[in-house]
KOLGU-4560 file (N, C-alpha, C; in nm, 3 decimals, padded with zeros to 5 digits):
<recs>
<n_xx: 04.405 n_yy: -10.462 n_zz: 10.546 ca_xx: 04.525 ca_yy: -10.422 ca_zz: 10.613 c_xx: 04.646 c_yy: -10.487 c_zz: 10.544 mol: A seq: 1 type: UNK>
<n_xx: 04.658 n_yy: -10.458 n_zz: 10.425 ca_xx: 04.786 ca_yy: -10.537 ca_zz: 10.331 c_xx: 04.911 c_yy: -10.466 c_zz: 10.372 mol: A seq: 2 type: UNK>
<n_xx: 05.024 n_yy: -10.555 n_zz: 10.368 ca_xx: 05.132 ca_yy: -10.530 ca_zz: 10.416 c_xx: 05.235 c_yy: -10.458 c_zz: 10.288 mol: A seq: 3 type: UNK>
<n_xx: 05.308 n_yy: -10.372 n_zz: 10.329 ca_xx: 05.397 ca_yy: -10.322 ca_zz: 10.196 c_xx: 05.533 c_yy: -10.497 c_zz: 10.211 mol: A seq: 4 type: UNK>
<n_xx: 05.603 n_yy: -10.509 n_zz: 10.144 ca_xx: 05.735 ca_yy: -10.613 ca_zz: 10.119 c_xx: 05.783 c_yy: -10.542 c_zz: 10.225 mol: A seq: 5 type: UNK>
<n_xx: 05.857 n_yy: -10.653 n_zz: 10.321 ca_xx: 05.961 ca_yy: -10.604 ca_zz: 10.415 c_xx: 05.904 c_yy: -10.517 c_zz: 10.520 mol: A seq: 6 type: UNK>
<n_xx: 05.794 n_yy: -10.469 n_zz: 10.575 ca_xx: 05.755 ca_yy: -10.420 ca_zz: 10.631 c_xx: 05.660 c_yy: -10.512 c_zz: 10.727 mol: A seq: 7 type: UNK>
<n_xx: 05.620 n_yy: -10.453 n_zz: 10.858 ca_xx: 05.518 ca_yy: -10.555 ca_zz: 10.958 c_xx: 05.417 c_yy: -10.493 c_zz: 10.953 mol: A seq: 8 type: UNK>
<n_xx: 05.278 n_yy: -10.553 n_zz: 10.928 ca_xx: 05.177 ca_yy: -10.550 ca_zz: 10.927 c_xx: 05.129 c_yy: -10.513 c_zz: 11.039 mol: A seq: 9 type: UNK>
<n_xx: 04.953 n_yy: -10.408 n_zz: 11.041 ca_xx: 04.933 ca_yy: -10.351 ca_zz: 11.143 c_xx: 04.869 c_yy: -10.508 c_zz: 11.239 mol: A seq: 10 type: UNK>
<n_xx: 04.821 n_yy: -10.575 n_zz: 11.106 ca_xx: 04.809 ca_yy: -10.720 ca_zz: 11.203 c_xx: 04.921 c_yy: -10.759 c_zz: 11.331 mol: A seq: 11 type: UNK>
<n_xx: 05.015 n_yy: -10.784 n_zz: 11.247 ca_xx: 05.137 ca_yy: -10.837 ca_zz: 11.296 c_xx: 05.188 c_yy: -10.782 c_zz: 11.431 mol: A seq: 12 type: UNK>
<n_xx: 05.191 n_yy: -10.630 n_zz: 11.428 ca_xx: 05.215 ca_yy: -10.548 ca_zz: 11.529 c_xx: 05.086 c_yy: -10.511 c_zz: 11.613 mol: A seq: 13 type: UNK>
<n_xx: 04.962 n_yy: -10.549 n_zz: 11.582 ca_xx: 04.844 ca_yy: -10.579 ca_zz: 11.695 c_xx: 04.904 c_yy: -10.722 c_zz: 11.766 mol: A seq: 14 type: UNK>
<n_xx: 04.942 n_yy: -10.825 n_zz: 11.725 ca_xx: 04.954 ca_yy: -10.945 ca_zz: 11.812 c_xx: 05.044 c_yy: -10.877 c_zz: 11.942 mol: A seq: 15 type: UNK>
<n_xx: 05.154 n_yy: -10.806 n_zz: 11.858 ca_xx: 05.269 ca_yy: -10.761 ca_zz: 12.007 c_xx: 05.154 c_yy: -10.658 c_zz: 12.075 mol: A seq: 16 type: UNK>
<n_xx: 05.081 n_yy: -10.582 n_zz: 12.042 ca_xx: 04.997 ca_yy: -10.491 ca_zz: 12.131 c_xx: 04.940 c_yy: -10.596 c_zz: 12.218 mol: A seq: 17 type: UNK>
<n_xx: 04.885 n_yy: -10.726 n_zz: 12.186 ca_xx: 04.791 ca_yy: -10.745 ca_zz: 12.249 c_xx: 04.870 c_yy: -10.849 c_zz: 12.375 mol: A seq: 18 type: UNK>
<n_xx: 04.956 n_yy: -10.908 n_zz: 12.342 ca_xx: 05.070 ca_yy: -10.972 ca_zz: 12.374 c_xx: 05.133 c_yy: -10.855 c_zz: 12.531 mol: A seq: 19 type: UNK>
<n_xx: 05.146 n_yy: -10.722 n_zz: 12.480 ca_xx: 05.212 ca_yy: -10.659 ca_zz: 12.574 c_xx: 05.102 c_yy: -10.596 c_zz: 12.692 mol: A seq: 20 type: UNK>
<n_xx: 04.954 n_yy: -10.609 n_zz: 12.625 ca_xx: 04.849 ca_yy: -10.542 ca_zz: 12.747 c_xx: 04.799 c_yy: -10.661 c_zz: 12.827 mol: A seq: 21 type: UNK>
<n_xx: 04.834 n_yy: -10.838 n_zz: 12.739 ca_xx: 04.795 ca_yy: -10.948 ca_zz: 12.833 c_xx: 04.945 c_yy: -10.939 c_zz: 12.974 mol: A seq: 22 type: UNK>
<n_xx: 05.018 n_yy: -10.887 n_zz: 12.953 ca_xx: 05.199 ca_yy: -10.911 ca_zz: 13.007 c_xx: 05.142 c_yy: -10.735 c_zz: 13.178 mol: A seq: 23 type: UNK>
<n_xx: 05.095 n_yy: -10.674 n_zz: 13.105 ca_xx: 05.049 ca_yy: -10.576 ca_zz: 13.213 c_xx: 04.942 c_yy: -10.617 c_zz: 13.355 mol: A seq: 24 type: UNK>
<n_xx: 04.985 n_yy: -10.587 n_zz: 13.498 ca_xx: 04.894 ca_yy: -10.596 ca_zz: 13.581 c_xx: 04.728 c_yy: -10.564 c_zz: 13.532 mol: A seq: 25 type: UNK>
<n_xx: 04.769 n_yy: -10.450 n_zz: 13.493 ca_xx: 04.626 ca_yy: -10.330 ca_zz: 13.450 c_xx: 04.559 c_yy: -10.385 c_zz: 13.353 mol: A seq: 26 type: UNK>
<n_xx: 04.626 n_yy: -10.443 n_zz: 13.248 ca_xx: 04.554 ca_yy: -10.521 ca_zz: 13.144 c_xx: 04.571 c_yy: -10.361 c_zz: 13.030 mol: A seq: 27 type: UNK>
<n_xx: 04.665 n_yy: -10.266 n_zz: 13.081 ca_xx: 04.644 ca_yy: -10.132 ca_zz: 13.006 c_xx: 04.797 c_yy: -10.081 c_zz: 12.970 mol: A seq: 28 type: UNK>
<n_xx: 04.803 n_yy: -10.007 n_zz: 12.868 ca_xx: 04.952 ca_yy: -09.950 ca_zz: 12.886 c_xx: 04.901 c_yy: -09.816 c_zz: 12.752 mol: A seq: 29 type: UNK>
<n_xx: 04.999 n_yy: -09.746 n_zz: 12.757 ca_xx: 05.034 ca_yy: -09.639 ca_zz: 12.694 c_xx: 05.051 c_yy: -09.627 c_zz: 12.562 mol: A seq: 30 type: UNK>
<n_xx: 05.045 n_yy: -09.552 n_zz: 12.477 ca_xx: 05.124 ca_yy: -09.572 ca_zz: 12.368 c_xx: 05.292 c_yy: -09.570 c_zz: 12.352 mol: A seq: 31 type: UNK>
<n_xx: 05.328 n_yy: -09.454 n_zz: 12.458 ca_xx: 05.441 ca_yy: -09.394 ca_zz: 12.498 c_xx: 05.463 c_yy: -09.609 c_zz: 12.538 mol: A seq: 32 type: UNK>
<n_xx: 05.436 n_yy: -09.664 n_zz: 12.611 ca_xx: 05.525 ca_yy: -09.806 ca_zz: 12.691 c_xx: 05.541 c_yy: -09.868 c_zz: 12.589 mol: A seq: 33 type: UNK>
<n_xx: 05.381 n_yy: -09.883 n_zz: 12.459 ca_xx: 05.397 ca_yy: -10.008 ca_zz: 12.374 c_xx: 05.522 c_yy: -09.942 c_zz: 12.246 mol: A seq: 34 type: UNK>
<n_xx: 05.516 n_yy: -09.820 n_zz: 12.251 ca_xx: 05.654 ca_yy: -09.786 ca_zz: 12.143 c_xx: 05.739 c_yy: -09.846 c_zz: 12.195 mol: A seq: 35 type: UNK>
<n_xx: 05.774 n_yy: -09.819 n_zz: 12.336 ca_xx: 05.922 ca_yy: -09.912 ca_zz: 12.403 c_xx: 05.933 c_yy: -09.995 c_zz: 12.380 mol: A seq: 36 type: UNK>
<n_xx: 05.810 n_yy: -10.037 n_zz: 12.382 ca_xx: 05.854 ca_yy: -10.243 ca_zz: 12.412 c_xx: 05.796 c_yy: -10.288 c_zz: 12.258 mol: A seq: 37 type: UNK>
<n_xx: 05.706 n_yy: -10.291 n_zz: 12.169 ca_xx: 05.748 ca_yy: -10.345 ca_zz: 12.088 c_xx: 05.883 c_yy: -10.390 c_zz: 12.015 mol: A seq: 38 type: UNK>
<n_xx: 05.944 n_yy: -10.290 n_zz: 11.987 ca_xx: 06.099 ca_yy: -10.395 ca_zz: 11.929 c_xx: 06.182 c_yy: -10.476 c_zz: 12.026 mol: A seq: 39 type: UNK>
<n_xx: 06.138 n_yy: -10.478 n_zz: 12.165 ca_xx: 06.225 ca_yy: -10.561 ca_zz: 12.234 c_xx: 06.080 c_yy: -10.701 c_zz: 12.203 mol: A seq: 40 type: UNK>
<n_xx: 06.011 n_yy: -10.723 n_zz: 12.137 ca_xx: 05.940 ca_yy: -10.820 ca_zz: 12.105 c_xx: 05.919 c_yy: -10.890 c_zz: 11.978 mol: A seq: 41 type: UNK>
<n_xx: 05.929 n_yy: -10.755 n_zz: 11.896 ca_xx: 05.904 ca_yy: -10.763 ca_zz: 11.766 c_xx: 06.013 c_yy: -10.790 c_zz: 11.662 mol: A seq: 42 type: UNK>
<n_xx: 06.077 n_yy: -10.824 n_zz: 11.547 ca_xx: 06.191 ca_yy: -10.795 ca_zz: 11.474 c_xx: 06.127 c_yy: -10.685 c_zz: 11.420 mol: A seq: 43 type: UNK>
<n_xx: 06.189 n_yy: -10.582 n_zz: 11.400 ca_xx: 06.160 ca_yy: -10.509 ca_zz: 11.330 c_xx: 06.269 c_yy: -10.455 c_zz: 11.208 mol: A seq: 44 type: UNK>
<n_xx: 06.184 n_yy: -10.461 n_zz: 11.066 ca_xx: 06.294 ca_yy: -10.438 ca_zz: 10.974 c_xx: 06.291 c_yy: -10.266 c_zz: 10.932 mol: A seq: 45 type: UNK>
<n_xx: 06.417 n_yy: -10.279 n_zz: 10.873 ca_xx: 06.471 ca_yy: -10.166 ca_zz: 10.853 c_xx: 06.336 c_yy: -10.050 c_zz: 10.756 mol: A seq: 46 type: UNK>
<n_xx: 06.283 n_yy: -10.135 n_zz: 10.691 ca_xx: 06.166 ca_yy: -10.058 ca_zz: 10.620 c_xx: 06.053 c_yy: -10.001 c_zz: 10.755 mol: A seq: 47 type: UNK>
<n_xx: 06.060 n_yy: -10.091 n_zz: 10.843 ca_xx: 05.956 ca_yy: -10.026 ca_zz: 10.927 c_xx: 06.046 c_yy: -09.926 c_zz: 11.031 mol: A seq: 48 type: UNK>
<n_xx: 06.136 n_yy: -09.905 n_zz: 11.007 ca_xx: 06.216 ca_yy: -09.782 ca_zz: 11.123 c_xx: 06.206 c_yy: -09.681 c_zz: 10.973 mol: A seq: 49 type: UNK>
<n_xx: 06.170 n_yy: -09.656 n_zz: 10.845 ca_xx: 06.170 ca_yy: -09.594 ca_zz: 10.792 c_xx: 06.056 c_yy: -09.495 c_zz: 10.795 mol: A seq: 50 type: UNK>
<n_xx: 06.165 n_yy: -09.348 n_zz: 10.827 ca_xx: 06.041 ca_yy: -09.240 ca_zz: 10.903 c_xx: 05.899 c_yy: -09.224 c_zz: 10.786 mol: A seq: 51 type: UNK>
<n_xx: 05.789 n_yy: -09.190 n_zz: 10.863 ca_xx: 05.640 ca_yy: -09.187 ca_zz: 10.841 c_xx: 05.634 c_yy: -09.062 c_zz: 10.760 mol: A seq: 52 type: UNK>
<n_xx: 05.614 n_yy: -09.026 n_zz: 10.620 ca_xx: 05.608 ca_yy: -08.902 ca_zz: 10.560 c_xx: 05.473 c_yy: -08.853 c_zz: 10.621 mol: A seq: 53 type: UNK>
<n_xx: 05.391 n_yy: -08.825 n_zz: 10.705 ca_xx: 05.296 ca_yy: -08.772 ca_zz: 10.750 c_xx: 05.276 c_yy: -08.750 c_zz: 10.897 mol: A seq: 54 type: UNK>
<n_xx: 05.400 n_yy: -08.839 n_zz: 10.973 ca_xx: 05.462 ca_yy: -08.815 ca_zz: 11.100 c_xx: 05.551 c_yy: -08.753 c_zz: 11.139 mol: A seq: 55 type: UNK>
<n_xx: 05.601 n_yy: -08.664 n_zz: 11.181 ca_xx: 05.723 ca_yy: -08.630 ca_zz: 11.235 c_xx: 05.751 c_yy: -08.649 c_zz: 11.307 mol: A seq: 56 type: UNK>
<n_xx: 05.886 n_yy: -08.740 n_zz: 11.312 ca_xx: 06.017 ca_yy: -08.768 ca_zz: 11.404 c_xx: 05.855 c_yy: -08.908 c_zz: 11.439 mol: A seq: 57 type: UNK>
<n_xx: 05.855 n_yy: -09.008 n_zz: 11.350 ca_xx: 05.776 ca_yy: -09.115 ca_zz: 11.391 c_xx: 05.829 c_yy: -09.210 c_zz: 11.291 mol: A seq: 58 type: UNK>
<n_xx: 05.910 n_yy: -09.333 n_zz: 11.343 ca_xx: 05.884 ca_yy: -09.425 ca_zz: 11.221 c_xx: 05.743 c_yy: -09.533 c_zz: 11.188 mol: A seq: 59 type: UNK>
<n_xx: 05.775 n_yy: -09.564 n_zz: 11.066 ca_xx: 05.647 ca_yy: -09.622 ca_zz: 10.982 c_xx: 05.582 c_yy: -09.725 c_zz: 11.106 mol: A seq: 60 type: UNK>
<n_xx: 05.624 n_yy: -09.779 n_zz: 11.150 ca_xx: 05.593 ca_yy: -09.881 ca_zz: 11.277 c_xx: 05.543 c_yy: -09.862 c_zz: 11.375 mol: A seq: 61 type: UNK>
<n_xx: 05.554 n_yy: -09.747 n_zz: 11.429 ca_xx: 05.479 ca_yy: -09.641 ca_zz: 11.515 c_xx: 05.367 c_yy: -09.585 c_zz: 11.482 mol: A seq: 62 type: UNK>
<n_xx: 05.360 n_yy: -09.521 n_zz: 11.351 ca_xx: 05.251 ca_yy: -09.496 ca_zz: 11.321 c_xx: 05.173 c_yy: -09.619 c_zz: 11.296 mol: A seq: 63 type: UNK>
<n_xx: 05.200 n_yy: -09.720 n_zz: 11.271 ca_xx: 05.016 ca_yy: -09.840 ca_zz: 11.243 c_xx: 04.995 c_yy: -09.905 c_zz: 11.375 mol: A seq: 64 type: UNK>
<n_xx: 05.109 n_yy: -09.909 n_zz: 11.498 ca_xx: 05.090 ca_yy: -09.911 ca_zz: 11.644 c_xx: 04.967 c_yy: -09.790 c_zz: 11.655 mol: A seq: 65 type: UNK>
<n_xx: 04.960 n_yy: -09.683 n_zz: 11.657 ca_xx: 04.915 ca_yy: -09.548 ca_zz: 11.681 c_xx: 04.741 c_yy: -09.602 c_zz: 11.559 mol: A seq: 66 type: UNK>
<n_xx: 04.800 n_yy: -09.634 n_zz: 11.456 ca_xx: 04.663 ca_yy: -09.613 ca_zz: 11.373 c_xx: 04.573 c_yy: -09.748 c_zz: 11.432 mol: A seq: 67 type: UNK>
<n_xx: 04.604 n_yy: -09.825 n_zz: 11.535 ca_xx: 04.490 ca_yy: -09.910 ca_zz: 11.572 c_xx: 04.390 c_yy: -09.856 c_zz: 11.600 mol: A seq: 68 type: UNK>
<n_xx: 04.410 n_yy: -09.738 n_zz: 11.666 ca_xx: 04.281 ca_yy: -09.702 ca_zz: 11.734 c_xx: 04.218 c_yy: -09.576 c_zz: 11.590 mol: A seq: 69 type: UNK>
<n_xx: 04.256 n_yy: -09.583 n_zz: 11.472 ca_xx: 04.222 ca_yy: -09.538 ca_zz: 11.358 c_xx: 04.116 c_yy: -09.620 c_zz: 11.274 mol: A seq: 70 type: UNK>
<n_xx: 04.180 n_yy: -09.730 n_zz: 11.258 ca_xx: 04.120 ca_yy: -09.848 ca_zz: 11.235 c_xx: 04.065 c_yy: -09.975 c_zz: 11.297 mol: A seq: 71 type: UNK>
<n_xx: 03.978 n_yy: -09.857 n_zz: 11.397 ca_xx: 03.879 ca_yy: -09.943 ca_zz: 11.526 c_xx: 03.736 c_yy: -09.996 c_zz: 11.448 mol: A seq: 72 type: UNK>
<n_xx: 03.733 n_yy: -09.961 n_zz: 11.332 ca_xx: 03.588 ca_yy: -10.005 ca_zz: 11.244 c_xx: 03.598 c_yy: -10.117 c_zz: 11.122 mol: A seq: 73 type: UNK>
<n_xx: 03.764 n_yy: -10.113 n_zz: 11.099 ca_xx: 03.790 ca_yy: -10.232 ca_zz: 10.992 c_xx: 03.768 c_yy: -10.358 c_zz: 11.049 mol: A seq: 74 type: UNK>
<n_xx: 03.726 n_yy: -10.459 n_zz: 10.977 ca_xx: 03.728 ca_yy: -10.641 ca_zz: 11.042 c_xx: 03.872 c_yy: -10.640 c_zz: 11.003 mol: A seq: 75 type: UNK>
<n_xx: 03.896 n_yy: -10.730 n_zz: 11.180 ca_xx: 04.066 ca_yy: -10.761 ca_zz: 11.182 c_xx: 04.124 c_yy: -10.673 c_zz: 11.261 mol: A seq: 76 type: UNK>
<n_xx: 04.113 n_yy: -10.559 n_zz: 11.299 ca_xx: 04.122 ca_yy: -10.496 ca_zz: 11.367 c_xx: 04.123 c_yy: -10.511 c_zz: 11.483 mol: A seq: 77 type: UNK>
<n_xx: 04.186 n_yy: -10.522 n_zz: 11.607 ca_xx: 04.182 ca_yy: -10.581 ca_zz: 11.740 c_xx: 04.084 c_yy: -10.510 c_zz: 11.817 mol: A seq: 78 type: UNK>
<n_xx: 04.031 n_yy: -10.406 n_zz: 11.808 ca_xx: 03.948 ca_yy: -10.338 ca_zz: 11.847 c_xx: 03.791 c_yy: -10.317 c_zz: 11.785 mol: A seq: 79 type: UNK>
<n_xx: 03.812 n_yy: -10.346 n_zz: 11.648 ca_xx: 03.679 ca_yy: -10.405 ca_zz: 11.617 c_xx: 03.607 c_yy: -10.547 c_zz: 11.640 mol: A seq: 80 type: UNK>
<n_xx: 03.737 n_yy: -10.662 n_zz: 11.661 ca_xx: 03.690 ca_yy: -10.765 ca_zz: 11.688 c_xx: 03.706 c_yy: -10.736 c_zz: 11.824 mol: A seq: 81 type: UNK>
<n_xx: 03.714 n_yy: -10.670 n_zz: 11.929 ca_xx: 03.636 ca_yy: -10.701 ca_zz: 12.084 c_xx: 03.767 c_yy: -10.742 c_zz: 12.150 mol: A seq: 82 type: UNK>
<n_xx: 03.868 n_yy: -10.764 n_zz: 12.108 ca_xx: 04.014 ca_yy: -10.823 ca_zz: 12.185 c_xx: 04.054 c_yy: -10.693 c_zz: 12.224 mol: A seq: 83 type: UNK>
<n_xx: 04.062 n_yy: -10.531 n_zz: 12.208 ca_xx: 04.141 ca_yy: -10.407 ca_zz: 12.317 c_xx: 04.028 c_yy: -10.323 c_zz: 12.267 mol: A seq: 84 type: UNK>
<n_xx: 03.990 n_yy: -10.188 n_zz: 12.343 ca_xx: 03.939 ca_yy: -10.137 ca_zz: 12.372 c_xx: 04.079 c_yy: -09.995 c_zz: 12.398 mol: A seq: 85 type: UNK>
<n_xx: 04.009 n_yy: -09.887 n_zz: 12.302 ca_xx: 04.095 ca_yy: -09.758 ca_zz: 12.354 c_xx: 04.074 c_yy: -09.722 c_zz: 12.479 mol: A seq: 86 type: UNK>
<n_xx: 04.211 n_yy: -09.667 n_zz: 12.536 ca_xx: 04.163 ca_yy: -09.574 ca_zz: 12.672 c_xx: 04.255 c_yy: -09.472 c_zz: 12.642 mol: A seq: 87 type: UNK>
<n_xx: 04.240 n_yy: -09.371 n_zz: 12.731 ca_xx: 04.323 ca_yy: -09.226 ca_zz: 12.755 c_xx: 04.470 c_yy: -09.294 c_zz: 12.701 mol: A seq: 88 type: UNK>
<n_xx: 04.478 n_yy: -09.244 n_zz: 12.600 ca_xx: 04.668 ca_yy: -09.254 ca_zz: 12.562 c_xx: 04.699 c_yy: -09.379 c_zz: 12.528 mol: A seq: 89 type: UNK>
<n_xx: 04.630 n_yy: -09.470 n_zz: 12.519 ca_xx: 04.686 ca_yy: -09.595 ca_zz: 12.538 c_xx: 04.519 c_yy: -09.710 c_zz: 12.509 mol: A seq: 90 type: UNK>
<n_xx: 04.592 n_yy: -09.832 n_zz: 12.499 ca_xx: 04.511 ca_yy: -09.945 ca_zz: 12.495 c_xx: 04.474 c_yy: -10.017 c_zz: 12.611 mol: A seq: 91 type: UNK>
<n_xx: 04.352 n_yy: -10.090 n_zz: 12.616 ca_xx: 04.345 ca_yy: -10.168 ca_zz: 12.728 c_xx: 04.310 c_yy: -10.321 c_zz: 12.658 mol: A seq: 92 type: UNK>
<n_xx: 04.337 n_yy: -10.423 n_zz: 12.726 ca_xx: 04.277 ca_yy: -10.589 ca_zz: 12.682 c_xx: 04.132 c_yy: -10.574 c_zz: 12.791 mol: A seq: 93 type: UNK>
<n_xx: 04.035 n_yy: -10.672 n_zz: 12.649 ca_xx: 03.976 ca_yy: -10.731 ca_zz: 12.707 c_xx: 03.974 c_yy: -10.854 c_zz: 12.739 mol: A seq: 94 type: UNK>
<n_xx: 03.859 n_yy: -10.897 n_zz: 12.816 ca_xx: 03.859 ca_yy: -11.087 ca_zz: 12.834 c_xx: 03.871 c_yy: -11.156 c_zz: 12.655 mol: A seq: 95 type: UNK>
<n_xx: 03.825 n_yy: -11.142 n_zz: 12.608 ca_xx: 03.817 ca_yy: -11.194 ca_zz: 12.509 c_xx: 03.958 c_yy: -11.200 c_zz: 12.434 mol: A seq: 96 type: UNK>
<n_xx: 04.033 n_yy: -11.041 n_zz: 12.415 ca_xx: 04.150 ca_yy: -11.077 ca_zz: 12.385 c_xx: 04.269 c_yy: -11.139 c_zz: 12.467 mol: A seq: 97 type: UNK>
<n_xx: 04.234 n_yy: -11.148 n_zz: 12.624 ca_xx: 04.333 ca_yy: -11.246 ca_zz: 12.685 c_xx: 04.313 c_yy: -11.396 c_zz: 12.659 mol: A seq: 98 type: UNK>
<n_xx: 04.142 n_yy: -11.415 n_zz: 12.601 ca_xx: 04.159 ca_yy: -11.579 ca_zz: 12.574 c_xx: 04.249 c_yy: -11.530 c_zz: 12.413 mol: A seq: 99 type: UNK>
<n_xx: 04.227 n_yy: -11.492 n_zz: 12.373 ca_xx: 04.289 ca_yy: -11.483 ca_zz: 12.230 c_xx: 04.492 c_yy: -11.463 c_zz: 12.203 mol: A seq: 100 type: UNK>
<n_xx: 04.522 n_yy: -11.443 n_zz: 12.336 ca_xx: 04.649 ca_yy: -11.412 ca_zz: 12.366 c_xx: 04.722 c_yy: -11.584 c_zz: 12.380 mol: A seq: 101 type: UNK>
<n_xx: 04.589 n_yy: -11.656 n_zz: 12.502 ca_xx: 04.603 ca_yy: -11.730 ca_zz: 12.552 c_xx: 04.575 c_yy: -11.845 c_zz: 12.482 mol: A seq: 102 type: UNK>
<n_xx: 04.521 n_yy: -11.859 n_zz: 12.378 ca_xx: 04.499 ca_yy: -11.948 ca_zz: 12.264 c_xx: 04.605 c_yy: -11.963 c_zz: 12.154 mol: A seq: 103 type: UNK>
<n_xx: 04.659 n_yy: -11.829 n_zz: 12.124 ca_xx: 04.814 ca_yy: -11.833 ca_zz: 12.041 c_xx: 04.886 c_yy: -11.860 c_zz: 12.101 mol: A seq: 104 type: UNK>
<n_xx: 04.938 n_yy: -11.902 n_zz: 12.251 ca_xx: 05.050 ca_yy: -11.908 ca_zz: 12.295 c_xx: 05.045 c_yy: -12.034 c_zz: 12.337 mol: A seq: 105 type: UNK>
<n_xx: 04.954 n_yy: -12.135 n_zz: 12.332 ca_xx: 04.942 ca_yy: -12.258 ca_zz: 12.353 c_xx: 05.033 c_yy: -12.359 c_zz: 12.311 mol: A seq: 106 type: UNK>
</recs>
């Protein structure tokens, strides 16, 4: 999961995923909520608001939010290592990734 220069990593932008489904009652949210709220979490640079040539009307940042559940089989992956789990539209946390939330924020 190598990062382009100036751009956030799908790593980088899994921590705010996982960050924003530990912050939910449900332990679940949307894709539609985590587009919202990542940049009120994230910095996001100008390379990653740069639109997705294979998305429309999506910037680059959105799409590797969106490609987690693409890259549910890579190691590193928050969903291959056992920390979220896809659901309908959206992500859910597991136990494992709330200790993992709860271990970075120490």
């Amino acid at each position: 999961m190598a990062s382009k220069p100036n751009r956030s990593s799908e790593g980088d932008l899994a921590k705010v995923v996982l960050d924003i489904l530990a912050d939910q009652p449900s332990g679940e949210a949307t894709i539609a909520t985590l587009i919202k709220e990542v940049p009120n979490r994230h910095k996001l640079t100008p390379e990653d608001w740069e639109p997705s040539k294979t998305r429309k009307n999506e910037s680059l940042w959105e799409q590797i939010v969106r490609n987690i559940a693409s890259h549910d089989d890579i190691p590193g992956n928050i969903i291959a290592e056992g920390y979220a789990e896809r659901i309908k539209d959206g992500y859910s946390i597991t136990d494992a990734g709330r200790l993992r939330v709860k271990a970075r924020h120490r």
